[in-house]
C-alpha positions as YAML, in Angstrom:
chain: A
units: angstrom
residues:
- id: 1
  name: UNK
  ca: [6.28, -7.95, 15.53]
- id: 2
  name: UNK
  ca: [8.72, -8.46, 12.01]
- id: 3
  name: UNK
  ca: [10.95, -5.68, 11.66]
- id: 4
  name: UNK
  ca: [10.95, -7.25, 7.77]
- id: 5
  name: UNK
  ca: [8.08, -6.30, 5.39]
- id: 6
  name: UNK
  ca: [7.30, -8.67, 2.66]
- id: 7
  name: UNK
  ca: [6.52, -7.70, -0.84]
- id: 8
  name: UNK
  ca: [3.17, -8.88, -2.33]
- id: 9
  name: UNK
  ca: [2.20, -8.15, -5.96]
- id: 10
  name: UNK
  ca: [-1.35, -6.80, -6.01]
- id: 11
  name: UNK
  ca: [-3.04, -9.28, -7.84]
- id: 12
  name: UNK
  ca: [-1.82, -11.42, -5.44]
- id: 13
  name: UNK
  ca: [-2.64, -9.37, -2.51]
- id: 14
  name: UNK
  ca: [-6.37, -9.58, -4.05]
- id: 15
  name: UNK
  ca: [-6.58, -13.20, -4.37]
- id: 16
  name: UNK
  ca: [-4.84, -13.76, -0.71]
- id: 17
  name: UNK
  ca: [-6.49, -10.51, 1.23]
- id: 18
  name: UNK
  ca: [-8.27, -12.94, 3.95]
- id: 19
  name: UNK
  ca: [-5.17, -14.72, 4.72]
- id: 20
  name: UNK
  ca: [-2.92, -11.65, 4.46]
- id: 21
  name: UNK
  ca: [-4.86, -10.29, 7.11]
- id: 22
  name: UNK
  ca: [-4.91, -12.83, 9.23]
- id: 23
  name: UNK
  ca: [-1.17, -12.72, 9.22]
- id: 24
  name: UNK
  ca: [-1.33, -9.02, 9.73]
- id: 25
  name: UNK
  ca: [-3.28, -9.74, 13.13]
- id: 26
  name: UNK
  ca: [-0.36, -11.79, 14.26]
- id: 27
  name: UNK
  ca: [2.49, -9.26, 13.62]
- id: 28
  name: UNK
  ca: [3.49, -9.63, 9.97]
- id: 29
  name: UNK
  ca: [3.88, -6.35, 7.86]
- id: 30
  name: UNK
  ca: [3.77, -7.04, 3.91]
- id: 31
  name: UNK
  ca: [4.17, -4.21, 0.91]
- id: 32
  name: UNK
  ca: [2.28, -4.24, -1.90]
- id: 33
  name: UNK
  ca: [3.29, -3.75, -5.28]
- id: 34
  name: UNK
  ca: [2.31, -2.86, -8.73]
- id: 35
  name: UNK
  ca: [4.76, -2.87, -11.52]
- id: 36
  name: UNK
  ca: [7.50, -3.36, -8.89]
- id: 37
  name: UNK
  ca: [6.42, -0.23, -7.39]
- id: 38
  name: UNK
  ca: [5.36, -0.09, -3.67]
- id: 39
  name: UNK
  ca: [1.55, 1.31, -3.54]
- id: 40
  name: UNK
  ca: [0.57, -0.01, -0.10]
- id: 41
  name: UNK
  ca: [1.79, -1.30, 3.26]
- id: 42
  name: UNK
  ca: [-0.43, -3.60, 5.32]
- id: 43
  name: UNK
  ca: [0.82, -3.26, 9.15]
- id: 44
  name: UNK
  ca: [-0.70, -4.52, 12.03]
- id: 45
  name: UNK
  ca: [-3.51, -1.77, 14.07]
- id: 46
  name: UNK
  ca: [-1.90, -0.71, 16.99]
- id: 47
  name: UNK
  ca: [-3.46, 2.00, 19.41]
- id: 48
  name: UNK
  ca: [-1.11, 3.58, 21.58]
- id: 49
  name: UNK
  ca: [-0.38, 2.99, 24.78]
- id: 50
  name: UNK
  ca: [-1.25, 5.49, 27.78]
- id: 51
  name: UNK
  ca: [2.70, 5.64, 28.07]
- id: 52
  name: UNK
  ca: [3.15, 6.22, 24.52]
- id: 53
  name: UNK
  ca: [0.87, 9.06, 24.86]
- id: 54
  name: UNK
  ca: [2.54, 10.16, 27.87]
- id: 55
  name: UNK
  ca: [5.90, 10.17, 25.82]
- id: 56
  name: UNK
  ca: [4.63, 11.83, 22.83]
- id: 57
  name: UNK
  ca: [3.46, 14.86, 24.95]
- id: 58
  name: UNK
  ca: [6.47, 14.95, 26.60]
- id: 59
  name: UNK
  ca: [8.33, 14.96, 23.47]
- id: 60
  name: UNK
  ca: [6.22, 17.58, 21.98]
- id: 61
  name: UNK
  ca: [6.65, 19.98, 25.24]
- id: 62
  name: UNK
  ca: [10.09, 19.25, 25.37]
- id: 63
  name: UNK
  ca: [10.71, 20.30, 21.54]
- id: 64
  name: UNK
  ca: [8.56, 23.88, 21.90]
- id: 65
  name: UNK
  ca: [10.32, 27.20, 21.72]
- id: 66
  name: UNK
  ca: [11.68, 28.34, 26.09]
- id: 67
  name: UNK
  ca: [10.98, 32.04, 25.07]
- id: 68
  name: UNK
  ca: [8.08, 34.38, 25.24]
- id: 69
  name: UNK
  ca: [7.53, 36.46, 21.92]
- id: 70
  name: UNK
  ca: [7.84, 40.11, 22.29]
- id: 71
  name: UNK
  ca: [5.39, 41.92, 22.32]
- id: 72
  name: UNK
  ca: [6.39, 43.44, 18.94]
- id: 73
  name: UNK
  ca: [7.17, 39.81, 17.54]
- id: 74
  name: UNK
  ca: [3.55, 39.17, 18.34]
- id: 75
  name: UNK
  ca: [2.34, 42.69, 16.69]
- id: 76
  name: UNK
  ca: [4.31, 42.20, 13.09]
- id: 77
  name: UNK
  ca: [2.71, 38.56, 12.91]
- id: 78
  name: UNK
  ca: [-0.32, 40.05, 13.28]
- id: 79
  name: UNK
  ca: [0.27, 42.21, 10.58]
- id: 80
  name: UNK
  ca: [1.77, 40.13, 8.15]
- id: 81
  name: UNK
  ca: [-1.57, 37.66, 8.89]
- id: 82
  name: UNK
  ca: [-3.79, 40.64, 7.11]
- id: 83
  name: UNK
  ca: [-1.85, 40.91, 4.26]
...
């Protein structure tokens, strides 16, 4: 897959959306613009992988607090949630 986006104007991008995609399917990631400006980014669909999963979780568990709240931690948050 490019590592390098290219920039497409948007009128452009209308009149060439069928082939743009078509690129798209095989890897290529474009920008659109409008007045210079980046609006859009056309990358390709990509559904994770059972391993990126995997990693992600791991990631996520890895990156969560060791420590138990006390149990008057736990009562204050309550309170300050029915303020």
């Amino acid at each position: 897959m490019s590592t390098h986006s290219i920039s497409v104007p948007l009128a452009e991008a209308k009149s060439k959306l069928s082939e743009l995609i078509d690129r798209v399917s095989r890897g290529e990631e474009f920008v659109i613009t409008r007045h210079d400006a980046e609006i859009a980014r056309l990358v390709p669909a990509k559904r994770p992988s059972r391993g990126d999963v995997s990693d992600a979780i791991a990631q996520m568990r890895a990156s969560r607090p060791r420590r138990r709240a006390s149990s008057a931690e736990l009562l204050a948050w309550r309170k300050e949630g029915r303020r």
